[in-house]
Backbone as JSON, one array per atom type, in Angstrom:
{
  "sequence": "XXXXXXXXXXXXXXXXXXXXXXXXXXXXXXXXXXXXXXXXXXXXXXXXXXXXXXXXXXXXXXXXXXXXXXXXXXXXXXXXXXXXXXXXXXXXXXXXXXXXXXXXXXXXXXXXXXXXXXXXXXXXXXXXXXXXXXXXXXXXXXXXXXXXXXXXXXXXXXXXXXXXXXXXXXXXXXXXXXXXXXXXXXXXXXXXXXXXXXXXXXXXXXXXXXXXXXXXXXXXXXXXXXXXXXXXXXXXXXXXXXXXXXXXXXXXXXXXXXXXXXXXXXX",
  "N": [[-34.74, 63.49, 91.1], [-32.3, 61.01, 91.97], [-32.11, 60.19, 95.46], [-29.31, 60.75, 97.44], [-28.63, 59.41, 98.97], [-29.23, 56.61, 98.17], [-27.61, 56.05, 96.08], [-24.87, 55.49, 96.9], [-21.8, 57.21, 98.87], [-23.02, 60.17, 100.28], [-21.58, 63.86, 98.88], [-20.46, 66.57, 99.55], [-20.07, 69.77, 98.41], [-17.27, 70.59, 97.87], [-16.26, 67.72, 98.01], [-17.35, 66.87, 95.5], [-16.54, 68.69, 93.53], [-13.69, 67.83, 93.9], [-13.82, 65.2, 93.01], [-14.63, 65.62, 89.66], [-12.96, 66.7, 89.06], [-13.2, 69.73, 88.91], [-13.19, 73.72, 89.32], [-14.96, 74.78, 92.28], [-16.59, 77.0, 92.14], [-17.09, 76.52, 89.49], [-19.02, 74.46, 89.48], [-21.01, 75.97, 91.2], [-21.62, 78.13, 89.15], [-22.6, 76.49, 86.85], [-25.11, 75.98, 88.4], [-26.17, 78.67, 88.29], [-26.84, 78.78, 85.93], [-28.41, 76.95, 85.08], [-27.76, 74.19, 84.77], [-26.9, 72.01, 85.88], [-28.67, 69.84, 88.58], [-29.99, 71.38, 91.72], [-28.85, 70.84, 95.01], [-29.22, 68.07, 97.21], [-31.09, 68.81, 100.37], [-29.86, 69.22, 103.69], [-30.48, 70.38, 106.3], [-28.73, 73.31, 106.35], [-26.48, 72.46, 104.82], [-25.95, 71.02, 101.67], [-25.94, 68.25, 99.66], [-24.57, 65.96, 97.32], [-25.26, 63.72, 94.53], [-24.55, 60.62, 92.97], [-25.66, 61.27, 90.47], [-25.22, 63.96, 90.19], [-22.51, 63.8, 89.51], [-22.85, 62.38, 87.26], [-23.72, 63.81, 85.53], [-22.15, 66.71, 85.24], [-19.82, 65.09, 84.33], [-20.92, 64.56, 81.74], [-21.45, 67.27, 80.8], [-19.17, 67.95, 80.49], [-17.93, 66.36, 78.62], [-19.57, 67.18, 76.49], [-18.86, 69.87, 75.8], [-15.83, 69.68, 75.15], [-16.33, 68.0, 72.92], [-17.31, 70.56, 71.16], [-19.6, 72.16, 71.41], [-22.09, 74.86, 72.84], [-21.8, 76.48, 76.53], [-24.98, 77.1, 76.39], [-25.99, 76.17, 74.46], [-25.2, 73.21, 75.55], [-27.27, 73.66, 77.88], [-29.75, 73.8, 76.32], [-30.13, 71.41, 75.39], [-29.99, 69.69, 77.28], [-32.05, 70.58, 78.83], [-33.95, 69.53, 76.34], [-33.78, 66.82, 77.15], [-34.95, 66.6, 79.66], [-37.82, 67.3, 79.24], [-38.24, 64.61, 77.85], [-37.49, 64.2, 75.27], [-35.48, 62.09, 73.09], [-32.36, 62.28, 74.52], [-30.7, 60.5, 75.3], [-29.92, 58.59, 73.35], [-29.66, 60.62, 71.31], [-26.82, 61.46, 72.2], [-24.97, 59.29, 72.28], [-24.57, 58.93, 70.0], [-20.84, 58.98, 68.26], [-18.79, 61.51, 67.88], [-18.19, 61.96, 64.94], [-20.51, 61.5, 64.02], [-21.95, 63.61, 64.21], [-23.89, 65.49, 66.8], [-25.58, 67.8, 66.08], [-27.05, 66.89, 63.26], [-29.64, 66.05, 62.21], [-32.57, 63.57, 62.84], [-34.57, 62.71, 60.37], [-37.91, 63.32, 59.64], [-40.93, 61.23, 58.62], [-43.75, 61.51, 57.86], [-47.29, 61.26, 57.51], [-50.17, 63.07, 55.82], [-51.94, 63.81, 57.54], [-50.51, 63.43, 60.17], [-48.87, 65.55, 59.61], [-49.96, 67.85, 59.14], [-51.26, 67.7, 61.53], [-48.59, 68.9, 63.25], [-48.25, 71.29, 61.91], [-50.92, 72.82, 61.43], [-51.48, 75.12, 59.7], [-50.83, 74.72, 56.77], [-52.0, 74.92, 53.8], [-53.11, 73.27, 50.77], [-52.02, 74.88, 48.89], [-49.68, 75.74, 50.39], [-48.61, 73.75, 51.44], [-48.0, 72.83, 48.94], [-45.77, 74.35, 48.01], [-44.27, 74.36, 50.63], [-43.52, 71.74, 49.83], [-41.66, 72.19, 47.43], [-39.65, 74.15, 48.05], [-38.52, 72.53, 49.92], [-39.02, 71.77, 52.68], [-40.93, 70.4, 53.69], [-40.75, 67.38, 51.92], [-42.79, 65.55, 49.69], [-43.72, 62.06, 49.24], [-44.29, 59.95, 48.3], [-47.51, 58.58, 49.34], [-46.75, 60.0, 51.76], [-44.62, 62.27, 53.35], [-41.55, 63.88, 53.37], [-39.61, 64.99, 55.87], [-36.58, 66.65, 56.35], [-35.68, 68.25, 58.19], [-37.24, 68.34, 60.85], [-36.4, 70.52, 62.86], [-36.85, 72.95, 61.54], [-39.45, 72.58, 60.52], [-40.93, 72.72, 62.93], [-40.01, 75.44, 63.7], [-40.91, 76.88, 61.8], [-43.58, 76.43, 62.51], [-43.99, 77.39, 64.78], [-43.84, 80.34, 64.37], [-46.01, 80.79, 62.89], [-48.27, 80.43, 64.85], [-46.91, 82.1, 66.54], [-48.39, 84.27, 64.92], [-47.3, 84.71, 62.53], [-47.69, 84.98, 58.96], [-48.13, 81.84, 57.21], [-47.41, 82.33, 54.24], [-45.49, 83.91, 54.68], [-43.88, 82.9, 56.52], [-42.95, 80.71, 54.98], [-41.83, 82.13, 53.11], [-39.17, 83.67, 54.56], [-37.76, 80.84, 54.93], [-37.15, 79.73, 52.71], [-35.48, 81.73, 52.02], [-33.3, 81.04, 53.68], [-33.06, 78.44, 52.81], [-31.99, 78.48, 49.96], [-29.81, 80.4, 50.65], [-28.39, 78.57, 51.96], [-27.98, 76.7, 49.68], [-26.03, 77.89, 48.21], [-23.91, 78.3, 49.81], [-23.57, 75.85, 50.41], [-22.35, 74.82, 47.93], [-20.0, 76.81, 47.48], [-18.54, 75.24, 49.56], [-18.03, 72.62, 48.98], [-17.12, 72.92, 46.03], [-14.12, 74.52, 47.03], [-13.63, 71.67, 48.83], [-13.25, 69.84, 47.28], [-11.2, 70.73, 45.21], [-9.12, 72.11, 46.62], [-8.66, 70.01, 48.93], [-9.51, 66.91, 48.34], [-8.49, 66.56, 45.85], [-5.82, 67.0, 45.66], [-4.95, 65.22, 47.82], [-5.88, 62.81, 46.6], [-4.47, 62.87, 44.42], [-1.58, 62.1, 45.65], [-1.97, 59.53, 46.67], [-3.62, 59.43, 48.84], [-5.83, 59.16, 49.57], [-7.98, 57.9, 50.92], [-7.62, 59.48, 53.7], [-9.7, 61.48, 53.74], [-12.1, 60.38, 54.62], [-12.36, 60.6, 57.53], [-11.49, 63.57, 57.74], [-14.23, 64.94, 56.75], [-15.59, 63.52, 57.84], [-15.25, 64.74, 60.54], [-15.4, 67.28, 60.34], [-18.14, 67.88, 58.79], [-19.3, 67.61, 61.62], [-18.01, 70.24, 63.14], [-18.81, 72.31, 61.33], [-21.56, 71.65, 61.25], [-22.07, 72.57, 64.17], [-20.35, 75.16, 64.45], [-21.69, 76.87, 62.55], [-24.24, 76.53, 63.98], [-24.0, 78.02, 66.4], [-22.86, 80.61, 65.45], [-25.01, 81.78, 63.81], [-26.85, 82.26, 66.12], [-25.62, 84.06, 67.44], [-25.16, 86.33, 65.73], [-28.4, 86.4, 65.34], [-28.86, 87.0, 67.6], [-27.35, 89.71, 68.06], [-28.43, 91.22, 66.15], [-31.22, 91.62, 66.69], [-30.7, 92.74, 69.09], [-29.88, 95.53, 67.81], [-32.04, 96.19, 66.97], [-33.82, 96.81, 68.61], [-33.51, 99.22, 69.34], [-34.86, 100.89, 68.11], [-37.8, 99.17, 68.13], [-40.87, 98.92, 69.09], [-41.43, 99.09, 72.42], [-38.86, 98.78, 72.65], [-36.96, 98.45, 75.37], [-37.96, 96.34, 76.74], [-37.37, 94.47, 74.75], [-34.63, 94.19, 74.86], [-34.32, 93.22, 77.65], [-35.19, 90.66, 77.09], [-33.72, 89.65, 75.32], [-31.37, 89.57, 77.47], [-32.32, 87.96, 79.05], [-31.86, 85.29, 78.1], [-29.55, 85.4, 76.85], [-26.13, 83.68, 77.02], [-24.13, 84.57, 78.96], [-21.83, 83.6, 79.86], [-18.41, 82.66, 79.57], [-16.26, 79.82, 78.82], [-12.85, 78.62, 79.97], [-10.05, 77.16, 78.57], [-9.62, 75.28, 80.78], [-11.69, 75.04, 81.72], [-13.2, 76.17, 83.45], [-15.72, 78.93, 84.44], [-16.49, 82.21, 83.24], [-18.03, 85.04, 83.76], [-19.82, 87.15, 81.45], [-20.34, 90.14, 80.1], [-23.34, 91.61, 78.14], [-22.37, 90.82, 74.92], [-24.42, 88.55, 73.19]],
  "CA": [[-33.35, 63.12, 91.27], [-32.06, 60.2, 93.1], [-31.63, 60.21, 96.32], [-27.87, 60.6, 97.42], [-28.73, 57.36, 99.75], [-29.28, 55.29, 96.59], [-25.86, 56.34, 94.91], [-23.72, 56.01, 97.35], [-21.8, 58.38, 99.86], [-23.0, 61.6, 99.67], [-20.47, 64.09, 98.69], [-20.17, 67.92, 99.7], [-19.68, 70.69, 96.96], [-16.05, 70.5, 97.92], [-16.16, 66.55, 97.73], [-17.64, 66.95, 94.4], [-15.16, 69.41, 92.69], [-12.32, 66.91, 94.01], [-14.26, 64.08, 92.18], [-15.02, 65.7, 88.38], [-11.69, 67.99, 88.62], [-13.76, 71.06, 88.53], [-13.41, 74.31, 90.52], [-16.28, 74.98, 92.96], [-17.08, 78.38, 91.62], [-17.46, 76.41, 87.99], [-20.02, 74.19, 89.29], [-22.25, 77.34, 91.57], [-22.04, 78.75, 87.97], [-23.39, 75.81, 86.72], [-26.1, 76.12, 89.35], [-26.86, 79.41, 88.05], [-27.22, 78.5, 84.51], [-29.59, 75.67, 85.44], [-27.16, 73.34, 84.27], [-26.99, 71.31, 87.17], [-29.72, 70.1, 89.51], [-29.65, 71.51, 93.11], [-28.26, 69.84, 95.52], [-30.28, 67.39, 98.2], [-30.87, 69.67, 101.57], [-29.69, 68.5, 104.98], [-30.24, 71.82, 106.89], [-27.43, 74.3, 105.71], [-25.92, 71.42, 103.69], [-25.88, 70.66, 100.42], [-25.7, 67.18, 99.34], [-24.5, 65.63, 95.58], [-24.62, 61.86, 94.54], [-24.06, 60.02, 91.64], [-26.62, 62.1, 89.27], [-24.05, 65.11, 89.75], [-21.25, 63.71, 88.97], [-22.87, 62.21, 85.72], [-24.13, 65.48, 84.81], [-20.99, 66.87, 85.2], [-18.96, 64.32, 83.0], [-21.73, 64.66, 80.29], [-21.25, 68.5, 79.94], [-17.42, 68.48, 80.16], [-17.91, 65.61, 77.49], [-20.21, 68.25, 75.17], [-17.55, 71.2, 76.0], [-14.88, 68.98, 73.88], [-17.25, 68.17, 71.34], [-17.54, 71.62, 70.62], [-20.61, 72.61, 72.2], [-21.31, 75.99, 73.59], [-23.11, 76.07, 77.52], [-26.08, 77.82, 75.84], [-26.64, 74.23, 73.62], [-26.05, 71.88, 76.28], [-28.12, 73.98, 78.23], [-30.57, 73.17, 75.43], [-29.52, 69.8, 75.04], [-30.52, 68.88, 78.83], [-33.6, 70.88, 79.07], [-34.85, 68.8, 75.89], [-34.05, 65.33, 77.54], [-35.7, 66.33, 80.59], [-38.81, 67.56, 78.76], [-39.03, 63.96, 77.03], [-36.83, 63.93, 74.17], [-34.51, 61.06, 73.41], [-31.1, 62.93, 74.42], [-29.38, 59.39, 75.43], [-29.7, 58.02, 71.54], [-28.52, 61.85, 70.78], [-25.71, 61.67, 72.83], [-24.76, 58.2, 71.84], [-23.39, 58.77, 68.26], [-20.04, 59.27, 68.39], [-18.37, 62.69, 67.07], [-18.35, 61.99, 63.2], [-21.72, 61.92, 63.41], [-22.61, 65.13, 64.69], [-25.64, 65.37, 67.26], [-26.81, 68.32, 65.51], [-27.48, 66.65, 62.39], [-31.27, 65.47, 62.79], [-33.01, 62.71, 61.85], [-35.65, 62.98, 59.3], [-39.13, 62.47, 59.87], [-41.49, 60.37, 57.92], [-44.66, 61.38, 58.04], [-48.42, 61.43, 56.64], [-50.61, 64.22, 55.78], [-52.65, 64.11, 58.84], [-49.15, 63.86, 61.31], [-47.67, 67.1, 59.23], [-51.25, 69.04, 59.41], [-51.05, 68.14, 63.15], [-47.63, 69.47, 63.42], [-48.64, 72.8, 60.93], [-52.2, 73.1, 60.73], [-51.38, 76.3, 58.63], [-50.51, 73.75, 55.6], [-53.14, 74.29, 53.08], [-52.72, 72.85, 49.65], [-51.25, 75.96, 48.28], [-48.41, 76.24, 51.3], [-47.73, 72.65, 51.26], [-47.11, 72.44, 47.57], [-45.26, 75.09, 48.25], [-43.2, 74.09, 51.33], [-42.23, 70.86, 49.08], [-40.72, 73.02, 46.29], [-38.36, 74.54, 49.04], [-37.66, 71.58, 50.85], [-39.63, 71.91, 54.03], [-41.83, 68.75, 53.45], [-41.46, 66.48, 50.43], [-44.19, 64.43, 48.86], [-43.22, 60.9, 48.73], [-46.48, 59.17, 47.74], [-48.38, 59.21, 50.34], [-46.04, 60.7, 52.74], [-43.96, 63.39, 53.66], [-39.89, 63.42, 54.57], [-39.22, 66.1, 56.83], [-35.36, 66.82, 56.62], [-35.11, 69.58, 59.24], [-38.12, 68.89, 61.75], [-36.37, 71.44, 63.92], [-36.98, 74.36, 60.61], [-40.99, 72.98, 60.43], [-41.15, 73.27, 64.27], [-39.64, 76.95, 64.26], [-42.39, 77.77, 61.07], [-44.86, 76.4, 63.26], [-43.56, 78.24, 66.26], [-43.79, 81.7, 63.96], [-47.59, 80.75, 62.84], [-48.29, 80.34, 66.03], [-47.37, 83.29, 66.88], [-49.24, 85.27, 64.11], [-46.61, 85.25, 61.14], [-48.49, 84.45, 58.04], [-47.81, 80.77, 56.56], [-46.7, 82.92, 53.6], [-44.19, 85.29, 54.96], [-42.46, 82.29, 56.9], [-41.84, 79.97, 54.18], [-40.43, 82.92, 52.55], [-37.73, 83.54, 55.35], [-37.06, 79.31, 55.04], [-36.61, 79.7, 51.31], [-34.19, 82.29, 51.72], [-32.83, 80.56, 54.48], [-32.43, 76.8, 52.14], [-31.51, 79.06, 49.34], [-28.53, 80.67, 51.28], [-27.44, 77.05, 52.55], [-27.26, 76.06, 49.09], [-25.15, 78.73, 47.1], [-22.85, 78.49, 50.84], [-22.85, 74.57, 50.47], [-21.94, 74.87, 46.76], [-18.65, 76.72, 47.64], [-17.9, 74.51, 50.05], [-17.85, 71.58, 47.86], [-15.85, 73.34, 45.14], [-12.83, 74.08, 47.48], [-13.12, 70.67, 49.01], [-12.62, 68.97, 45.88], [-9.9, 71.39, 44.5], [-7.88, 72.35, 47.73], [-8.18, 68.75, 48.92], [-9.73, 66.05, 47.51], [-7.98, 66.17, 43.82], [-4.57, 66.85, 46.15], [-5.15, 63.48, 48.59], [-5.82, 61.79, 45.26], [-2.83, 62.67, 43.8], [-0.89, 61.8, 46.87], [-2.37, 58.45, 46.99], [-3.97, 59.69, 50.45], [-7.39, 59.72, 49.45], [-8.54, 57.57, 52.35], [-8.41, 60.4, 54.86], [-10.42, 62.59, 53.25], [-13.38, 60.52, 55.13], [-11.87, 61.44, 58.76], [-11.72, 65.12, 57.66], [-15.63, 65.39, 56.42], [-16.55, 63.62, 59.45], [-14.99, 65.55, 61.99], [-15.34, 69.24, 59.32], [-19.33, 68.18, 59.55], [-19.22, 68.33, 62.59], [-17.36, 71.03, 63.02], [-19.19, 73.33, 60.51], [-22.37, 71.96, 62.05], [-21.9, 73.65, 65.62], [-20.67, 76.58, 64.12], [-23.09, 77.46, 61.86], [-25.04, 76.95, 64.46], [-23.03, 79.45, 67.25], [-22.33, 81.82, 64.56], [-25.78, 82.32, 63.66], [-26.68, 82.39, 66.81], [-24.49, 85.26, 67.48], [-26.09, 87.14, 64.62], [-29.77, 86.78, 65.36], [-29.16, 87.73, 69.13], [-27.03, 91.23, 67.54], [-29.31, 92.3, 64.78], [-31.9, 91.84, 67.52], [-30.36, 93.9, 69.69], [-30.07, 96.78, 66.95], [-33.45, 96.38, 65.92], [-34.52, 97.11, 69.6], [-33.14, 100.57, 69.65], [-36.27, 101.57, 67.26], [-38.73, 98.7, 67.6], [-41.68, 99.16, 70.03], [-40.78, 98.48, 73.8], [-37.24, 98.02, 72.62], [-36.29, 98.03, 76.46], [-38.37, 95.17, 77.12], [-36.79, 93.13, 74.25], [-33.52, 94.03, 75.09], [-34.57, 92.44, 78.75], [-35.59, 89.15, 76.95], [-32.3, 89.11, 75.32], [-30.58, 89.42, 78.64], [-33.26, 86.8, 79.96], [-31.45, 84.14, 77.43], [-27.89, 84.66, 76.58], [-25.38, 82.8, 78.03], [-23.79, 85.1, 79.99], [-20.15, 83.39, 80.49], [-17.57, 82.05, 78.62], [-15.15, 78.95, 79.81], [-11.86, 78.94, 79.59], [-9.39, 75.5, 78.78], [-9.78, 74.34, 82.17], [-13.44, 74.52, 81.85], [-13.64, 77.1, 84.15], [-16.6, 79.72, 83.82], [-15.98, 83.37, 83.93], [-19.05, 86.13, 83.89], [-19.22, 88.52, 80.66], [-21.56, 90.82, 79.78], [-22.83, 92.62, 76.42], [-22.44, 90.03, 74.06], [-25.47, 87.51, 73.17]],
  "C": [[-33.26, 61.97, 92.24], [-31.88, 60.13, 94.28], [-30.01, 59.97, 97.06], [-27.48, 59.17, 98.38], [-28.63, 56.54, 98.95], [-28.59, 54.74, 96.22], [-24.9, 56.04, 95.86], [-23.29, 57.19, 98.56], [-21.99, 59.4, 99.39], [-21.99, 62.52, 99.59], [-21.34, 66.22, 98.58], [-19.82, 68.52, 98.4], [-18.3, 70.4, 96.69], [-15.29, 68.77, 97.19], [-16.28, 66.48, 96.08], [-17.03, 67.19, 93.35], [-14.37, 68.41, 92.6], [-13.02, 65.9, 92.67], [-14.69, 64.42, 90.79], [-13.62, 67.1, 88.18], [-12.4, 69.09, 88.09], [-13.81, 72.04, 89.67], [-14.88, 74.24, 90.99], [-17.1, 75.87, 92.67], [-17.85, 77.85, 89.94], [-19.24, 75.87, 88.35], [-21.13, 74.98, 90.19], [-22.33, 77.55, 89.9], [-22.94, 77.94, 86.58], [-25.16, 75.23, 87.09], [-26.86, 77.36, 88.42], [-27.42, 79.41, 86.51], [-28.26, 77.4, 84.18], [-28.82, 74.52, 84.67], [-27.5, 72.36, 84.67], [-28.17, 71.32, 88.31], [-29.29, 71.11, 90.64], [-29.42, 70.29, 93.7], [-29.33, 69.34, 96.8], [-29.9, 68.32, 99.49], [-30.98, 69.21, 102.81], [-29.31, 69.76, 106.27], [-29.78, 72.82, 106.15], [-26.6, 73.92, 104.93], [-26.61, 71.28, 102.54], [-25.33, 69.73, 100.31], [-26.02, 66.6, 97.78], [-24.47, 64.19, 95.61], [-23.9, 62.07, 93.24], [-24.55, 60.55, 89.97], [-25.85, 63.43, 88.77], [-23.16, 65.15, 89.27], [-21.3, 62.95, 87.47], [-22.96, 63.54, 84.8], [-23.07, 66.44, 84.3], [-20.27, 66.46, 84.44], [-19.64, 64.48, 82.16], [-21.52, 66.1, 79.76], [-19.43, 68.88, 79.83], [-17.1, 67.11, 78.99], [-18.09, 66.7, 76.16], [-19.25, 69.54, 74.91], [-16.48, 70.85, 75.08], [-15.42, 68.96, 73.06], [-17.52, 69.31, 70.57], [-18.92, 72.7, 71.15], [-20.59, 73.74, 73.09], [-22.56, 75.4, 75.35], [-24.22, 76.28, 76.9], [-26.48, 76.35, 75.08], [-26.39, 73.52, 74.55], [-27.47, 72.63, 77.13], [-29.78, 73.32, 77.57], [-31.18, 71.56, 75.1], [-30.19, 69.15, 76.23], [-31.96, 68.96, 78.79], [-34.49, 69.79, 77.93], [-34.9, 67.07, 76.43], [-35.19, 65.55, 78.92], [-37.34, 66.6, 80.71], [-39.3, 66.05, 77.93], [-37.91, 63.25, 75.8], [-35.41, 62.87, 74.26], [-32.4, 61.58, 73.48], [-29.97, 61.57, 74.42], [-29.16, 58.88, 73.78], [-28.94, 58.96, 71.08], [-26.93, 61.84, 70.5], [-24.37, 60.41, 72.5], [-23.63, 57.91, 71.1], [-22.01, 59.25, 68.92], [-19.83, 60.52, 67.83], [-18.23, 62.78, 66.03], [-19.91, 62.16, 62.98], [-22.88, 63.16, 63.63], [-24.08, 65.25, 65.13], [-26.64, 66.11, 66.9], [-27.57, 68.12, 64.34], [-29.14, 65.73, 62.84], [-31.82, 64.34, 62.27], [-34.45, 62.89, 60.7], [-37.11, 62.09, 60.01], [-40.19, 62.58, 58.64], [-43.1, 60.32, 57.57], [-46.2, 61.47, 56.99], [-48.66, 62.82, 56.44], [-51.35, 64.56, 57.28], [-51.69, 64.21, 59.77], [-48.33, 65.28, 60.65], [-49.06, 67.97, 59.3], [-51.19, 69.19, 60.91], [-50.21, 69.07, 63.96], [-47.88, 71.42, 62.88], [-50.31, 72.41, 60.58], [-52.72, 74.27, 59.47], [-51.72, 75.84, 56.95], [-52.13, 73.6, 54.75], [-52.38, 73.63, 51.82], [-51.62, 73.3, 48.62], [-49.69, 75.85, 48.84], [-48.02, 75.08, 51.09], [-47.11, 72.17, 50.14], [-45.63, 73.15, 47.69], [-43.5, 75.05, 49.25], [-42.63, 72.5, 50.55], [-41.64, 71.29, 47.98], [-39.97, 73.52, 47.25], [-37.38, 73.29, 49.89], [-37.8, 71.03, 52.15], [-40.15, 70.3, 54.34], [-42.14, 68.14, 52.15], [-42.24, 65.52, 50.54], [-42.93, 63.64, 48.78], [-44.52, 59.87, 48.93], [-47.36, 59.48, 48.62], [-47.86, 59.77, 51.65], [-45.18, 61.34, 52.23], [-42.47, 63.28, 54.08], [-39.64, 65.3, 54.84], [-37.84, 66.35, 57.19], [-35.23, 67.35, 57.96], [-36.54, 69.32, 60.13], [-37.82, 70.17, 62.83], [-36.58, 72.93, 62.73], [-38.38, 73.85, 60.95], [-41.44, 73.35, 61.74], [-41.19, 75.16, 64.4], [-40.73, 77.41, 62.94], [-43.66, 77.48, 61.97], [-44.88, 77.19, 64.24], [-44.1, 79.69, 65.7], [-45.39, 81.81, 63.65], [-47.97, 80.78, 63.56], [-48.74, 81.8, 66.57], [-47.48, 84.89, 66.3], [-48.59, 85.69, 62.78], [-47.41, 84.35, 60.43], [-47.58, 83.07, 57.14], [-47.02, 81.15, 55.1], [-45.01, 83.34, 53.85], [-43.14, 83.68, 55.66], [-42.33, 81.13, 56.26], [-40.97, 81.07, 53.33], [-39.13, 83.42, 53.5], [-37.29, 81.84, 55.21], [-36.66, 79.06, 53.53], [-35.71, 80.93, 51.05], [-33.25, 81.69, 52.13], [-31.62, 79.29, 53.62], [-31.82, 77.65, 50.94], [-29.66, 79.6, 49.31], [-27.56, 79.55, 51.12], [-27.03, 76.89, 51.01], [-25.91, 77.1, 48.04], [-23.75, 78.66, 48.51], [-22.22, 77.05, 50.2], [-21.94, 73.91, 48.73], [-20.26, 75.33, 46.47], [-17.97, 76.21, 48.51], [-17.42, 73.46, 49.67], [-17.01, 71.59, 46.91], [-14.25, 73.55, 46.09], [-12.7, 72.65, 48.38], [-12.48, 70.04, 48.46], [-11.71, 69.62, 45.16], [-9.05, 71.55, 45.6], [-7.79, 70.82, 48.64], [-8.66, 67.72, 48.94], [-8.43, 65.41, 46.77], [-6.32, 66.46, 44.8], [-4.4, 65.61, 47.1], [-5.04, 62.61, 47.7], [-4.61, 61.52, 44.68], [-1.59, 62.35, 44.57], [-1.28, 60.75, 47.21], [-2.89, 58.44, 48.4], [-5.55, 59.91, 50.17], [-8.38, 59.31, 50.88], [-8.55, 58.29, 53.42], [-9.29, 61.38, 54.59], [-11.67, 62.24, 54.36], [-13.39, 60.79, 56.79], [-12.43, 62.76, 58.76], [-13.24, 65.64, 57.35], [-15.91, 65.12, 57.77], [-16.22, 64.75, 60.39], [-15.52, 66.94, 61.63], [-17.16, 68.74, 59.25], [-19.5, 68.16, 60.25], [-19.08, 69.64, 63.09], [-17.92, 72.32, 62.57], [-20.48, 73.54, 60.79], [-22.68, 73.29, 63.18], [-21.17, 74.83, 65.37], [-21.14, 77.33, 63.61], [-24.03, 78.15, 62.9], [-24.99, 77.94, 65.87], [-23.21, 80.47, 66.49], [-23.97, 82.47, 64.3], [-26.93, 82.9, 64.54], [-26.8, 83.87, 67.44], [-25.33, 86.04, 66.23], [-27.22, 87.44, 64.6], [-29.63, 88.08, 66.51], [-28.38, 89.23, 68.76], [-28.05, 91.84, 67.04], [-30.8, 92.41, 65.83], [-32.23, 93.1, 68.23], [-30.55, 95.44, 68.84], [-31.29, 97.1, 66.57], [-34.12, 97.13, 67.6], [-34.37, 98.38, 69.78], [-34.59, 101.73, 68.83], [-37.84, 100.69, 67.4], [-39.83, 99.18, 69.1], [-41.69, 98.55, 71.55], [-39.63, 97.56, 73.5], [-36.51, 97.71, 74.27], [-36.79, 96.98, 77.13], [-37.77, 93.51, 76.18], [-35.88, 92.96, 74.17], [-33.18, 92.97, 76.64], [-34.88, 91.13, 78.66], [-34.39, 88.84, 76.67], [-31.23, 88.8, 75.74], [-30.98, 88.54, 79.0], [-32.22, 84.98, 79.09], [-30.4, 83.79, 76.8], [-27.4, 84.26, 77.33], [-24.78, 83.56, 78.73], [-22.22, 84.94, 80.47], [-19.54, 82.83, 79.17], [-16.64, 80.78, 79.48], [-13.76, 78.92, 79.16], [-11.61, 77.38, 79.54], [-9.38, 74.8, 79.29], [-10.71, 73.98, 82.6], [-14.0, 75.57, 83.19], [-14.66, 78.39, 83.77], [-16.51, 81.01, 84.42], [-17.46, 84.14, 83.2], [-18.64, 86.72, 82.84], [-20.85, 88.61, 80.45], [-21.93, 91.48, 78.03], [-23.12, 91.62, 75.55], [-23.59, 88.77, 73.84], [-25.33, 86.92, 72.04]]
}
């Protein structure tokens, strides 16, 4: 972190709040969520610069956008691990940061990635969708789905078994994205059209992918971390994986003002 000498006057917790209109209690709770660095130590003081108060405007930016803490959370930790979050962050809101970019690669950069990938699996994962053949390379829609099969090989699921959870998975998406499409184009589309209003239709996709993005990805979310939970009541040291699932939900909720209040239970 910068030094608060660098930036400027340094600025007290109190100072701080005043300057990003946030209670004091929001940003401790920010503290405890590892949102936010710590603050520079001058004895019993706590000192913030200019790094806090970006930090700050960037997650009460993502909070509008739709974003829950639990994803920026995410969102930070991968810039500060490396990953290009400023390009992320960049796009504007039509283009939705969770949409990914595609990667491009050979056989030897997707074996690196999945060494699992024999001949069989990779024909295999390009009939689903995972990694298509394109002559001598590969397009990788979803690197964050081959990551999480690699993640599961890894750790000991058979190259089998987890393209079959990602071909239920793309399967799902498409019989979902199929009725989404049909009431677009009947409830409003073909009514914009006929209303000579067709031109907003491309407003409403942008903002509704968006939109359908980040809750997809909340919602499902919300569903792993339950059925989890239920599964722990029978699975083998269920009270240890109920303790991981405490170790990684979010823990609060914010309210309109951006204020963060403590709940429990829910993951």
């Amino acid at each position: 972190m910068t030094s608060t000498g660098e930036t400027g006057e340094p600025l007290t917790i109190d100072d701080l709040a005043r300057r990003v209109q946030l209670p004091v209690r929001t940003i401790r709770e920010y503290h405890t969520m590892r949102l936010l660095p710590p603050p520079e130590r001058q004895g019993r003081l706590g000192l913030y610069g200019d790094r806090h108060v970006q930090r700050l405007r960037l997650i009460t930016r993502l909070q509008r956008r739709g974003y829950s803490l639990a994803g920026i959370r995410d969102l930070l930790g991968a810039w500060e691990s490396g990953t290009d979050l400023v390009t992320l962050l960049g796009v504007d809101e039509s283009q939705a940061a969770l949409d990914e970019t595609p990667l491009y690669l050979t056989r030897a950069e997707l074996t690196q990635r999945l060494p699992a990938l024999d001949e069989a699996t990779l024909a295999r994962a390009g009939r689903i969708g995972l990694a298509r053949p394109h002559g001598d390379h590969f397009g990788v829609r979803s690197p964050a789905l081959l990551g999480l099969v690699a993640d599961w090989v890894r750790a000991g699921v058979p190259p089998d078994e987890a393209l079959d959870l990602i071909e239920v998975f793309v399967g799902d998406l498409d019989t979902l994205a199929g009725k989404l499409a049909e009431e677009i184009v009947t409830r409003i589309w073909e009514p914009l059209s006929a209303a000579g209003r067709a031109g907003e239709l491309s407003d409403l996709l942008r903002r509704g992918r968006f939109l359908l993005l980040q809750g997809a990805a909340s919602t499902l979310a919300d569903r792993i971390g339950a059925a989890l939970a239920e599964r722990a009541g029978t699975a083998r040291d269920g009270g240890q994986l109920l303790a991981v699932l405490d170790e990684i939900r979010v823990g609060a909720v914010a309210d309109a003002a951006g204020t963060i209040h403590r709940v429990g239970g829910d993951r």
